[in-house]
MARSEBA-682025 format. One line per field, with one value per residue (C-alpha): residue number from 1; x, y, z. Coordinates in Angstrom, 3 decimals. Layout:
<rs>
nr: NUM,...
xx: X,...
yy: Y,...
zz: Z,...
</rs>
This chain:
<rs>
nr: 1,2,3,4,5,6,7,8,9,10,11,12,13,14,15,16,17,18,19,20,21,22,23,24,25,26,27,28,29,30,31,32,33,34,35,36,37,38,39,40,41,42,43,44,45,46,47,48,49,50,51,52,53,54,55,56,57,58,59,60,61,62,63,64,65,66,67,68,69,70,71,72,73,74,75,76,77,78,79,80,81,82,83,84,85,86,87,88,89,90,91,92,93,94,95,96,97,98,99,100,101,102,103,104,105,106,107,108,109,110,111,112,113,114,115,116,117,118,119,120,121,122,123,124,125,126,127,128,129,130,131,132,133,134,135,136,137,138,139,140,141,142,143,144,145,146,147,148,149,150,151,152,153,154,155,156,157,158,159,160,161,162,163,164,165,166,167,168,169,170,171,172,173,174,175,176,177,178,179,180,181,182,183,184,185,186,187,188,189,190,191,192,193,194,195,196,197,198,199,200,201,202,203,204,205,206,207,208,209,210,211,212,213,214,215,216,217,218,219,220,221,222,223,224,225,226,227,228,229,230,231,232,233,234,235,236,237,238,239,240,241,242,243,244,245,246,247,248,249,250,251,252,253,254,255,256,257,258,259,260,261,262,263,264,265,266,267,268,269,270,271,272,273,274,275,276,277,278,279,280,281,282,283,284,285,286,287,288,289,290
xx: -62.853,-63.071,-63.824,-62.847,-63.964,-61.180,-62.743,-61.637,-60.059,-60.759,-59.397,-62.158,-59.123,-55.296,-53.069,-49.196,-48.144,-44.108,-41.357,-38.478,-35.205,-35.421,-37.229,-41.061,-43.626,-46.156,-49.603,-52.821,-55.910,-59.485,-60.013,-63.349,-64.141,-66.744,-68.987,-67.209,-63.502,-61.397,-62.621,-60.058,-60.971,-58.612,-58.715,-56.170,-54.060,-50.815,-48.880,-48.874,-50.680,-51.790,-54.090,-56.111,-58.601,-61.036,-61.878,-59.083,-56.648,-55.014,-53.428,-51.269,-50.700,-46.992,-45.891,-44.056,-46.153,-43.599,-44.002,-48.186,-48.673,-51.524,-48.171,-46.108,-48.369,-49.062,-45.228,-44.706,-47.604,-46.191,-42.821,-44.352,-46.943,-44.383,-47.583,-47.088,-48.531,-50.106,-53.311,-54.553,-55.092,-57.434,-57.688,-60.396,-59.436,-62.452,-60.722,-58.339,-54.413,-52.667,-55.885,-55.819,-58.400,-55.986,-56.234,-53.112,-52.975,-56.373,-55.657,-52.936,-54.489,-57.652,-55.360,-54.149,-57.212,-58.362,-55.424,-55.733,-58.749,-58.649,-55.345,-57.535,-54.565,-54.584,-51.640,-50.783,-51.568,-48.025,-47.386,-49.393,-48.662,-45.182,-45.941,-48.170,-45.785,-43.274,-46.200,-46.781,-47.700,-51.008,-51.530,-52.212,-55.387,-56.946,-56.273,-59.391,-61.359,-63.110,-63.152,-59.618,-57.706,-53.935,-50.813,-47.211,-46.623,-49.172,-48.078,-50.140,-53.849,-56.270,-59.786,-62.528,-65.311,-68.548,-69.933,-72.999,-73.304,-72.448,-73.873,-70.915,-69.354,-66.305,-64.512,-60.856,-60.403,-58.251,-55.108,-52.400,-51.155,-47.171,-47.509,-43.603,-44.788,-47.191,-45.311,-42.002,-44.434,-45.804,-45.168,-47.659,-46.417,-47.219,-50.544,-51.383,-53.476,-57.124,-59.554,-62.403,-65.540,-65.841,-68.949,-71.066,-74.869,-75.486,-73.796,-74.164,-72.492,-69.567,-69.485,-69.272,-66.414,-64.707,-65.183,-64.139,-61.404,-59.917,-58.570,-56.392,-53.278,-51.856,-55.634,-53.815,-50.759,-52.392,-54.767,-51.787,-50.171,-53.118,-56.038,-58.151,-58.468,-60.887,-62.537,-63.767,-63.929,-65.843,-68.547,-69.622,-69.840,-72.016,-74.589,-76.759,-77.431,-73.862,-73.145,-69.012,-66.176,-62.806,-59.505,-58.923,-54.717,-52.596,-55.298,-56.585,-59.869,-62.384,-65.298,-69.246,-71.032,-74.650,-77.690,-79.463,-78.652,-81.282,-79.656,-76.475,-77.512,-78.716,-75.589,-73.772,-75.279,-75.693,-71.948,-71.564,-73.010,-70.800,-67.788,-68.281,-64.120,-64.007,-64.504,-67.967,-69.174,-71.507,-70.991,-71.547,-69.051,-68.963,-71.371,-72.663,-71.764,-68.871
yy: -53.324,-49.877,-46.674,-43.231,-39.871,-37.035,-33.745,-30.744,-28.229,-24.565,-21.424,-18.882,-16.859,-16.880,-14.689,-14.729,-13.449,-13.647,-15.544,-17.484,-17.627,-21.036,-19.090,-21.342,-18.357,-18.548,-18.416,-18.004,-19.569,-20.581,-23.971,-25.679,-28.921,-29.956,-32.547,-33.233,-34.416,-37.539,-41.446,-43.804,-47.670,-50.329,-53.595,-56.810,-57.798,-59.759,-56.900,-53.316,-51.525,-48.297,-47.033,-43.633,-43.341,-40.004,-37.141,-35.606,-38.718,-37.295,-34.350,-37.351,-39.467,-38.593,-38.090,-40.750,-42.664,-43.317,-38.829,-38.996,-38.028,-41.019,-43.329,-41.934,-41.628,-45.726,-46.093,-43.748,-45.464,-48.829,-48.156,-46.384,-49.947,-52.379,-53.196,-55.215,-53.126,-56.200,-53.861,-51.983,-48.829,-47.191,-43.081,-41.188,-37.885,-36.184,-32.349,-30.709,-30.722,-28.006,-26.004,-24.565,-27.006,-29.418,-32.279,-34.228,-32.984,-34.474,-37.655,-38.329,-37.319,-39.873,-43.074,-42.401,-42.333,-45.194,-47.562,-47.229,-48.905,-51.607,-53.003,-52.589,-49.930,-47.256,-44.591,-41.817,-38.084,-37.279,-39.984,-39.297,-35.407,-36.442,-38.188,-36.156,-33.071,-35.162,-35.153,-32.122,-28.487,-28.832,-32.680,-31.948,-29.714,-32.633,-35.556,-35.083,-33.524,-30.948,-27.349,-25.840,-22.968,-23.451,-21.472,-21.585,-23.439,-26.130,-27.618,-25.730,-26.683,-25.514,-25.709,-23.469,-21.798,-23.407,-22.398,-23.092,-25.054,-22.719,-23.333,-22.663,-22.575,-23.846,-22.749,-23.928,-21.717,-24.558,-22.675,-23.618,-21.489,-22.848,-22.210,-21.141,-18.532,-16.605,-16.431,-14.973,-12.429,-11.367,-7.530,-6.849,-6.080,-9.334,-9.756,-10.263,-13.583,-12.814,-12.496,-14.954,-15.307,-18.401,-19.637,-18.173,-18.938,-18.466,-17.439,-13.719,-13.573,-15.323,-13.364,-9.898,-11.156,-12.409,-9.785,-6.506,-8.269,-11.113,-11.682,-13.712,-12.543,-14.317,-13.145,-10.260,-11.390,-14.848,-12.518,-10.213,-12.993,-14.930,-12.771,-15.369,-15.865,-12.462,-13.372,-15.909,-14.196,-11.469,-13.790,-14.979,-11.011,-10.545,-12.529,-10.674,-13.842,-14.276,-13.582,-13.884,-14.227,-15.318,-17.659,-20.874,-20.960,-19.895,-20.148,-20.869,-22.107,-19.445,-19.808,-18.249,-18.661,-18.441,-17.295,-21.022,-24.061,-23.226,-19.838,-22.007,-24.105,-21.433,-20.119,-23.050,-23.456,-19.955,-20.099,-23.485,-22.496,-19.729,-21.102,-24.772,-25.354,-24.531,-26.846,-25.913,-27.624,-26.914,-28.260,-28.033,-26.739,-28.034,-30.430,-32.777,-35.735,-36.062
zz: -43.882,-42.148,-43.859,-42.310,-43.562,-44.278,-43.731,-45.489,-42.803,-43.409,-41.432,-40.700,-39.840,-40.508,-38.330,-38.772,-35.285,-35.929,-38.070,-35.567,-36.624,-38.387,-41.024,-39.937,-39.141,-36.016,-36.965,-34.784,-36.678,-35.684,-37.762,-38.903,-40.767,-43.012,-43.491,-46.828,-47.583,-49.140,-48.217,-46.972,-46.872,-44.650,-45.365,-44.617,-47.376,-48.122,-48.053,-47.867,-50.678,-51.814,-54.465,-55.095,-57.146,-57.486,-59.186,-58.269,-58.151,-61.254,-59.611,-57.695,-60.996,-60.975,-57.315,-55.604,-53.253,-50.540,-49.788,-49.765,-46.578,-46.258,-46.907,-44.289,-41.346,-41.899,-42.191,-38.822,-36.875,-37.998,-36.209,-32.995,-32.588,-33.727,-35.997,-39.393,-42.731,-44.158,-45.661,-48.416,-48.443,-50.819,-50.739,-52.749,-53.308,-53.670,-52.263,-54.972,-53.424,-52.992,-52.468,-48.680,-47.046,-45.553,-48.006,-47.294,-43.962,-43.374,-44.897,-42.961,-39.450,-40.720,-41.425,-37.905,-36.265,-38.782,-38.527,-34.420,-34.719,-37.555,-35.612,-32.046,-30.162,-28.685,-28.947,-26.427,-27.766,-27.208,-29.497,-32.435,-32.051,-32.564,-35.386,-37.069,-36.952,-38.652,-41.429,-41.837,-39.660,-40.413,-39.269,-35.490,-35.654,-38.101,-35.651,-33.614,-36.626,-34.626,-33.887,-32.845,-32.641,-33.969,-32.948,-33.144,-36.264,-36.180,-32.926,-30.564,-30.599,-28.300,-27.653,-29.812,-29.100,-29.051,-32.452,-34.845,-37.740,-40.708,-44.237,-46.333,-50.236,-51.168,-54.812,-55.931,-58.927,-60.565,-58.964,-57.116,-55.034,-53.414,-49.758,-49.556,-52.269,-50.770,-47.625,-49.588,-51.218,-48.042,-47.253,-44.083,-40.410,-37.747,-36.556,-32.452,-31.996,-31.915,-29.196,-29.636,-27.265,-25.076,-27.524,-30.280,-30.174,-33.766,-36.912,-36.792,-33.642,-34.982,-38.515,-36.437,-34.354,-37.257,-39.766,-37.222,-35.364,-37.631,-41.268,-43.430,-43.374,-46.404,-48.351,-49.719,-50.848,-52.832,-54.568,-56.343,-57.021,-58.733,-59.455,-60.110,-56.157,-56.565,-58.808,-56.675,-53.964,-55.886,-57.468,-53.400,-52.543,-55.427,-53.465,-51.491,-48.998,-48.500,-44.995,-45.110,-47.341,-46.738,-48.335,-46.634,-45.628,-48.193,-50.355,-53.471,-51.677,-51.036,-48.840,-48.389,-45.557,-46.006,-43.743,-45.203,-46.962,-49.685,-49.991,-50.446,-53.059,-55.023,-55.129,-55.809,-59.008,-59.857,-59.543,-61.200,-63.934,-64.751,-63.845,-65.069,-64.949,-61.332,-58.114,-56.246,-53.444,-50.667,-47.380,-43.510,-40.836,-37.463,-38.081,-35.327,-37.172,-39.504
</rs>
């Protein structure tokens, strides 16, 4: 039995450099995971199965299994190892969907790095970048589940700064917000790719550099479209020991980062307990260990 953390993914920034002619946009991003996320659990079985269970398994009640991404990575990796699927496969979605933090995206990326080592192989990065693009754009920065800055339209990943750990707040309003949607709605002029510093010793550092030189550029467009993103956004400026706000992708995930994790959990329930219907959950970026 193996289990495998899938960290959420969030976008300190979100820049959409261009649009090519097959109508996919180029984005420049700076990407961070948490120290929180979905659980996936491995173990040998008769024959291939899948379950999800979760606080947030509901939101997948009526999809068809064969398109979660968790499903088609195995599939993919199968094929590329000549490896049987005789396994179970249990995912606990613990991260709303749909939500801009990279919850199938990150799901998928962990069953390849999980199912790599419960079969004992070892698959070229070419290979599994491949694979993972035939996932989804957002598969490749999750693979390693580290720091990254993403271009072109997910299949670009470079190396990120060197940056702290940041003490930050995650709220889902209970929105959806369609990817494809905010990206038709989206009036602004192309941004050029930010210019980020080789490493960032501590968190002010990195909140200056972010806040006068980067932004999300779909922020404005999710927020006409459903106010409720504001709000949110809104309730984290209200507190005075909030250091940063930004959405996460296309949204509707918001994010705080905050000067200490006691300043965080404050807020968390502060916020908790005004908004009992939406999703609040402190966490850790770039952690050492996730």
């Amino acid at each position: 039995m193996l289990h495998v953390l899938a960290s959420a993914k969030l976008n300190l920034f979100l820049h959409v450099t261009g649009k090519r002619h097959d109508g996919y946009h180029e984005l420049d991003s700076l990407v961070c995971f948490a120290d929180i996320g979905d659980e996936l659990v491995v173990e040998s079985a008769d024959k291939f199965q899948f379950t999800v269970d979760g606080p947030f398994a509901p939101q997948l009640a009526n999809n068809d299994i064969s398109e979660n991404t968790v499903v088609k990575a195995a599939h993919l990796l199968s094929a590329a190892t000549n490896r049987d699927l005789n396994l179970k496969i249990t995912l606990t979605k613990n991260l709303p969907s749909g939500a801009g933090i990279g919850g199938g995206s990150a799901d998928a990326a962990a069953i390849l790095r999980a199912l790599q080592n419960f079969w004992g192989v070892s698959v070229a990065d070419e290979t599994l970048h491949k694979i993972s693009l035939q996932i989804g754009s957002d598969v490749p920065v999750c693979l390693q589940s580290r720091p990254a800055v993403m271009r072109g339209t997910g299949n670009i990943i470079l190396p990120a700064p060197s940056m702290p750990e940041l003490h930050t707040l995650l709220i889902w309003p209970r929105q959806k917000t369609p990817t494809p949607l905010v990206f038709k709605n989206r009036e602004s002029s192309f941004s050029e790719p930010a210019v980020l510093k080789p490493s960032y010793m501590d968190a002010a550092s990195l909140i200056s550099n972010l806040t006068d030189y980067t932004s999300n550029d779909l922020e404005r467009t999710a927020t006409k479209l459903f106010p409720v993103i504001d709000e949110a956004m809104t309730m984290l400026k209200q507190d005075r020991t909030c250091l940063f706000t930004r959405m996460s992708g296309s949204g509707s995930t918001v994010f705080g980062i905050f000067e200490s994790q006691k300043n965080l959990e404050k807020a968390a329930k502060a916020i908790r307990s005004s908004q009992p219907d939406w999703w609040v959950q402190p966490c850790i970026l770039n952690a050492e260990k996730i």
